[in-house]
Backbone as numpy.savetxt, mean C-alpha at the origin, in Angstrom:
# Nx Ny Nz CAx CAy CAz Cx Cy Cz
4.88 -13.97 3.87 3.90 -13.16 3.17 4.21 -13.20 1.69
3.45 -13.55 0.71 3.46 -13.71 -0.74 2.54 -12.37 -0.77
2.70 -11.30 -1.92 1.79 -10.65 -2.12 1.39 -11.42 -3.68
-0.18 -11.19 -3.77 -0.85 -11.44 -4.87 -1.05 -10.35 -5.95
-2.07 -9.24 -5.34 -2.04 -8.23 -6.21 -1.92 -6.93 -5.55
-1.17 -6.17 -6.29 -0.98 -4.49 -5.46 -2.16 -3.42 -6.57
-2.70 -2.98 -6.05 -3.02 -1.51 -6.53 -3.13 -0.50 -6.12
-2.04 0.36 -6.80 -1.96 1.44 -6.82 -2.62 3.26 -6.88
-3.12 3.69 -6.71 -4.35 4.74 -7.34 -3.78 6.20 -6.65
-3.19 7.01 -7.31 -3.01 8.12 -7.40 -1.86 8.23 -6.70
-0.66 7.52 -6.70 0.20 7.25 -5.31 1.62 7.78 -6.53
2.00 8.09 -5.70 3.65 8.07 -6.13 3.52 9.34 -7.79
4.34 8.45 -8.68 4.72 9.00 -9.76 3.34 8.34 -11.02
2.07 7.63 -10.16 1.10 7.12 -10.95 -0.24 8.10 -10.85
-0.66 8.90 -11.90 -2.03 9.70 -12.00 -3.02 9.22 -11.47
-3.11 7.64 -12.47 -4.34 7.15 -11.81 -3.89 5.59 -10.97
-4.97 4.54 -11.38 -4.73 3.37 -11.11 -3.87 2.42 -12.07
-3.03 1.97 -11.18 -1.82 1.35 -11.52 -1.95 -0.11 -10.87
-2.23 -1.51 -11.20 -2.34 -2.90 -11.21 -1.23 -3.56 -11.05
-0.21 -4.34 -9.97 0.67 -5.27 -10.24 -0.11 -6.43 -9.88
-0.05 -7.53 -10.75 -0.57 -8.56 -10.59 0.63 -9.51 -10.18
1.24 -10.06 -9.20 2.21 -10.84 -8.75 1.53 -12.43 -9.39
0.54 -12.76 -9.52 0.13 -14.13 -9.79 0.73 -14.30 -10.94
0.98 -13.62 -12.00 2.01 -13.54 -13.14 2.87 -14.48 -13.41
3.81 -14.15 -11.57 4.69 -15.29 -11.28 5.12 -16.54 -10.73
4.24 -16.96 -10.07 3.42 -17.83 -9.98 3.48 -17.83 -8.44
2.83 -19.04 -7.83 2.87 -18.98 -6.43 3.82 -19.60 -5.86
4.71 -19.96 -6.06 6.17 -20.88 -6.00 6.97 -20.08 -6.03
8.07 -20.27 -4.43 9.11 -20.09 -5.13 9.37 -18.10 -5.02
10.30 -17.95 -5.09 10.79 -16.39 -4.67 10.33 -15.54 -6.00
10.49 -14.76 -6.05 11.09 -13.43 -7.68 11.30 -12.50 -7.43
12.40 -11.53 -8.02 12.95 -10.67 -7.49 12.25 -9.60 -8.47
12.28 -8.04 -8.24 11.79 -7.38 -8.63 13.05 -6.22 -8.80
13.64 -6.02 -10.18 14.47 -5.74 -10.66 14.28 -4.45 -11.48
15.08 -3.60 -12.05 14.63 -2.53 -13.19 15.83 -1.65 -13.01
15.41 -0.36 -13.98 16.62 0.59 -14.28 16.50 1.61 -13.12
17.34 2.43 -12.50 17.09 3.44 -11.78 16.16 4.56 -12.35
14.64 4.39 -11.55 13.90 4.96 -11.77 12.17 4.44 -12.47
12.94 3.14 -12.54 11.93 2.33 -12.90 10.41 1.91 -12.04
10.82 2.15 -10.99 9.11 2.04 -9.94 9.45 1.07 -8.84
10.40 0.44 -8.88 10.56 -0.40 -7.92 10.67 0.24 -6.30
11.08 0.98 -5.64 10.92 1.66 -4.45 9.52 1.85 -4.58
8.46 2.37 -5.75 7.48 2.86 -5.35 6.48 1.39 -5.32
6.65 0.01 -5.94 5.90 -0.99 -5.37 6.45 -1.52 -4.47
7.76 -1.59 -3.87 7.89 -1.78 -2.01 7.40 -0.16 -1.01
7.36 0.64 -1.65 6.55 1.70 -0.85 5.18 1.72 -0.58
4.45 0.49 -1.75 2.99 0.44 -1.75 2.50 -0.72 -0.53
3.29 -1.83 -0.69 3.67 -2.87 -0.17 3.88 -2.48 1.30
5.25 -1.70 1.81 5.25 -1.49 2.89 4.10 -0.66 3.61
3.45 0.35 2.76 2.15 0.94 2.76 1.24 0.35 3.54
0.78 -0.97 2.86 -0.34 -1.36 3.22 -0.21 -2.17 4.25
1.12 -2.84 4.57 0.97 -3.72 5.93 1.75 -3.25 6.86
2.32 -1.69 6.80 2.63 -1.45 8.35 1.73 -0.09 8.43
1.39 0.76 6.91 1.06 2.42 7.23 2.47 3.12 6.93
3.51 2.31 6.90 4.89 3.67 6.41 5.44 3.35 5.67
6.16 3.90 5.04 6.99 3.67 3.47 8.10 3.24 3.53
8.43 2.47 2.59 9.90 1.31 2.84 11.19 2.56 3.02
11.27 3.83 2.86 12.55 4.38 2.49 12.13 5.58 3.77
13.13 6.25 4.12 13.38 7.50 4.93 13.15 8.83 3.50
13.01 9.27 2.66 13.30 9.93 1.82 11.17 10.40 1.61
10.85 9.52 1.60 9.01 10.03 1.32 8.32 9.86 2.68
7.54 10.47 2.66 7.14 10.49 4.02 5.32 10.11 3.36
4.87 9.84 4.85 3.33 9.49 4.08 2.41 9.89 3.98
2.73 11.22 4.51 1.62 12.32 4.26 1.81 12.86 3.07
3.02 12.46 2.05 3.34 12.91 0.82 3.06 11.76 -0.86
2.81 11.22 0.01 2.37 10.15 -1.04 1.25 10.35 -2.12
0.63 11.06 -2.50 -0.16 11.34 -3.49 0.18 11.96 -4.67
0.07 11.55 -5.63 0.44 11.99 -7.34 0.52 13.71 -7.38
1.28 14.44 -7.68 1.36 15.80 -7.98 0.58 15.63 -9.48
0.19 13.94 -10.07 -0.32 14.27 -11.42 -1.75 13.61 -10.81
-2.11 13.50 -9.85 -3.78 12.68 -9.97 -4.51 13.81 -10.48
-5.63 13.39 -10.83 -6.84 14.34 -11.16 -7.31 14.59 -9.62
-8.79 15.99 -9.18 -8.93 15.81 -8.02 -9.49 15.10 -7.48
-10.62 14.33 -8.82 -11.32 13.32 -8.51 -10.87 12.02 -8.32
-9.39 11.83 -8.61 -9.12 10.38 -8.26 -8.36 10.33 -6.85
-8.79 9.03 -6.16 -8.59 8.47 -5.24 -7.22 7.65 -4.71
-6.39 8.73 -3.65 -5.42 8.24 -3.52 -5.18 6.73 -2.33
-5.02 5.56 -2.79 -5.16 4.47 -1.77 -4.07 3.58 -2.37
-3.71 2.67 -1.66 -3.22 1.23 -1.86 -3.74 -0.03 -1.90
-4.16 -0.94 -2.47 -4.89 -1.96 -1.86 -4.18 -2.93 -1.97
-3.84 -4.24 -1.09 -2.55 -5.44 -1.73 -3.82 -6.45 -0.87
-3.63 -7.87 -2.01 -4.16 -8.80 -1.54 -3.13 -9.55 -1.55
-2.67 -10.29 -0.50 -1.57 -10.74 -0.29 -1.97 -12.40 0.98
-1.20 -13.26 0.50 -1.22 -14.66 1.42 -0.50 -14.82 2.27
-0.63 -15.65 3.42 0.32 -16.08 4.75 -0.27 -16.75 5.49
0.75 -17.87 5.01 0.25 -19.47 6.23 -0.74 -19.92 5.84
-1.33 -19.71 4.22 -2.41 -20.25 3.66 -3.76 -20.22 3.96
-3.52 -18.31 4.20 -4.68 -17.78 4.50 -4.97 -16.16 3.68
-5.70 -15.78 3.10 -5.63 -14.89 2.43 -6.22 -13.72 3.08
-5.78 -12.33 2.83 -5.47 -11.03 3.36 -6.03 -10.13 1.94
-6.69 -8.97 2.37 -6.43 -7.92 1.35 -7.05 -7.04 2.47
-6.26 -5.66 2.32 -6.01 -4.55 3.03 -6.03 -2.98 1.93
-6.58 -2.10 2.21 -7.06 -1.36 2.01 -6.20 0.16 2.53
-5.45 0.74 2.39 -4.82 2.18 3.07 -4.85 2.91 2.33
-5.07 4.39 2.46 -5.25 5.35 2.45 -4.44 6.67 2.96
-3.51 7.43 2.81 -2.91 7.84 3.80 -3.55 9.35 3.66
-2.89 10.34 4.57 -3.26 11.50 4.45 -3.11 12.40 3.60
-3.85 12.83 2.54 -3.47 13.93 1.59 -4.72 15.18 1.51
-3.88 16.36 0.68 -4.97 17.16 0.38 -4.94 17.23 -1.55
-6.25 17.45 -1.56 -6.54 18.00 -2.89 -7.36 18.80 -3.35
-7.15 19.37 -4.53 -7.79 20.52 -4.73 -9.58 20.14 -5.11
-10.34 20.90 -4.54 -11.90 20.67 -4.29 -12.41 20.55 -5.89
-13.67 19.62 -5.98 -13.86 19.58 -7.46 -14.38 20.90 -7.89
-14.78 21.55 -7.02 -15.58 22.66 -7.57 -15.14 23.89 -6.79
-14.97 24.84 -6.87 -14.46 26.20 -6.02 -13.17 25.48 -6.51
-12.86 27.16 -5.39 -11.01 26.96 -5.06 -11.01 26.36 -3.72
-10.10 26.24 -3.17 -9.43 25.28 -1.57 -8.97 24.22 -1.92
-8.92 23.45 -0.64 -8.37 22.18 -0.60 -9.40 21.57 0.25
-9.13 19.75 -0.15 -9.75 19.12 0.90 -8.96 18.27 1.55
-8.64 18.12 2.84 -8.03 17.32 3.17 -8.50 15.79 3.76
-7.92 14.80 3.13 -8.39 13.23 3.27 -7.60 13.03 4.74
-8.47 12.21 5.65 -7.70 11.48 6.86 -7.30 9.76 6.34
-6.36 10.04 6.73 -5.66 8.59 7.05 -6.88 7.27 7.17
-6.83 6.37 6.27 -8.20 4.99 6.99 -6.92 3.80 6.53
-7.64 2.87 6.68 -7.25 1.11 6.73 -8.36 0.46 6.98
-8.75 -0.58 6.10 -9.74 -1.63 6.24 -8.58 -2.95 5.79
-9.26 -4.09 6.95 -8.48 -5.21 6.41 -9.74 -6.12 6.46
-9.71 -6.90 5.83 -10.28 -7.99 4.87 -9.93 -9.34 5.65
-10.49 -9.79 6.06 -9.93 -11.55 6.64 -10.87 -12.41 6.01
-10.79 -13.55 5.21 -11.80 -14.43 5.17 -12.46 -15.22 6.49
-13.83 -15.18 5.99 -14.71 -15.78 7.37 -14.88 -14.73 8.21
-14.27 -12.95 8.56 -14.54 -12.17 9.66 -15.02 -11.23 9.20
-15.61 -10.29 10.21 -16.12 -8.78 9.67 -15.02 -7.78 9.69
-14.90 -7.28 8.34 -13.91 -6.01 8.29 -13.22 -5.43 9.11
-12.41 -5.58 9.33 -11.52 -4.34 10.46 -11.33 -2.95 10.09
-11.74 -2.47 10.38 -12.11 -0.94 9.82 -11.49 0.68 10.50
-11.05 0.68 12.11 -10.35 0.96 13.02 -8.70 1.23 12.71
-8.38 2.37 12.33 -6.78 2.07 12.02 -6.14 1.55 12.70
-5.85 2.15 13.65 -5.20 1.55 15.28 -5.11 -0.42 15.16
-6.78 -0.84 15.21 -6.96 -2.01 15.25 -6.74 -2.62 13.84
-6.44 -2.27 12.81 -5.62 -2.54 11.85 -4.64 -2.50 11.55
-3.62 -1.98 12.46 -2.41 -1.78 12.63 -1.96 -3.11 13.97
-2.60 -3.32 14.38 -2.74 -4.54 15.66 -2.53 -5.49 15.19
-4.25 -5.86 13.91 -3.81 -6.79 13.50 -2.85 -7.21 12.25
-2.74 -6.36 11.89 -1.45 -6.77 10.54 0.04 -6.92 11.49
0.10 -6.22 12.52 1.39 -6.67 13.18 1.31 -8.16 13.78
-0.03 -8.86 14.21 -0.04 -9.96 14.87 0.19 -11.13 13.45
-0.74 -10.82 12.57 -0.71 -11.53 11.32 0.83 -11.73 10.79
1.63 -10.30 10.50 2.81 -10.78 10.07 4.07 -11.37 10.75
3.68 -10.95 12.11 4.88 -11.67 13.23 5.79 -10.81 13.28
6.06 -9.66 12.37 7.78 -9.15 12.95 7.31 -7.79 12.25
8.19 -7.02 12.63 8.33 -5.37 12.99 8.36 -4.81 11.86
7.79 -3.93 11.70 8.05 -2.74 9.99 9.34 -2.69 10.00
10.38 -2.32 10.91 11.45 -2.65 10.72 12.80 -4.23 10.06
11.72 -4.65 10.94 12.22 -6.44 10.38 11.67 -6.84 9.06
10.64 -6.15 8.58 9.82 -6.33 7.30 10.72 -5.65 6.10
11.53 -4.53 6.32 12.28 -3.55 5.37 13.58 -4.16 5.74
13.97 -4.97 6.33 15.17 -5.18 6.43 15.51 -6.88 5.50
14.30 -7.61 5.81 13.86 -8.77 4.82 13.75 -8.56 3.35
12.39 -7.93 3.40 12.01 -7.09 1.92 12.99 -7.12 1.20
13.96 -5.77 1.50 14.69 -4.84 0.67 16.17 -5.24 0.53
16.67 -6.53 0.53 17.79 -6.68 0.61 18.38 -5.97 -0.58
C-alpha cells in the first residue's frame, strides 16, 4: 500500500482541513516520516490507520475521540486517503463517531460512524461493515499486522 494523499478535517490537534500530499515524494521507493516529539506524526499514521482499518495506530486515542476540541461546529470531522496497491487505485472516505455543538441552540449533535470506498470501474461501497470487508480483502493482512509494519 503506497498512500497518495491524506486529508485530514477536524481530526486530532487540526481545526480544520489539513492536506498531506505523499506524491511530493515520489512514487518510488520507501520515505520515512520523521519530526520532533509532537510534531504530527502519530496523528498522520492515526489518519492512515483510520481510514483502512476504522482504528487508530496507538492504544492511547480511542475513536470515538478523534475530533478537534478546536473544529468549528460547522466543520466536518473525516479522513479521506487516496492511496495505491498492486497498481490499482483506492480512496476511502471515514468518518468516525463524534458529537458537536448544534449550529444554532444549545445541545449537541451526535455524528454516526460512515465509510465509503471508492474502487475504480465499481459502484461505491457505502456499508461500513462491507467496507471494512473490503479494505481487509484489498490489503491482505490484519490492523494488527498493518501497525506492526507501519510503525516500526
Amino acid at each position: 500500500m503506497r498512500p497518495i494523499k491524506l486529508t485530514l478535517s477536524g481530526w486530532g490537534p487540526y481545526a480544520s482541513c489539513e492536506v498531506v500530499d505523499f506524491e511530493a515524494f515520489g512514487r518510488e521507493g520507501l520515505f520515512l516520516i520523521t519530526g520532533a516529539t509532537g510534531g504530527g506524526k502519530t496523528t498522520i499514521f492515526d489518519g492512515i490507520t483510520y481510514a483502512l482499518y476504522g482504528e487508530t495506530s496507538g492504544t492511547t486515542r480511542e475513536k470515538d475521540y478523534l475530533r478537534s476540541d478546536f473544529a468549528k461546529p460547522d466543520t466536518e470531522t473525516f479522513v479521506e486517503l487516496i492511496f495505491s496497491h498492486k497498481g490499482q487505485e483506492y480512496k476511502v472516505v471515514r468518518s468516525p463517531r463524534y458529537s458537536r455543538p448544534k449550529k444554532r441552540g444549545t445541545g449537541e449533535i451526535v455524528t454516526s460512524e460512515t465509510a465509503v470506498l471508492y474502487e475504480e470501474g465499481k459502484m461505491p461501497v457505502t456499508v461500513l461493515k462491507d467496507v471494512n470487508r473490503r479494505l481487509g480483502e484489498i490489503m491482505g493482512i490484519s490492523y494488527k499486522q498493518f501497525k506492526q509494519i507501519a510503525m516500526i
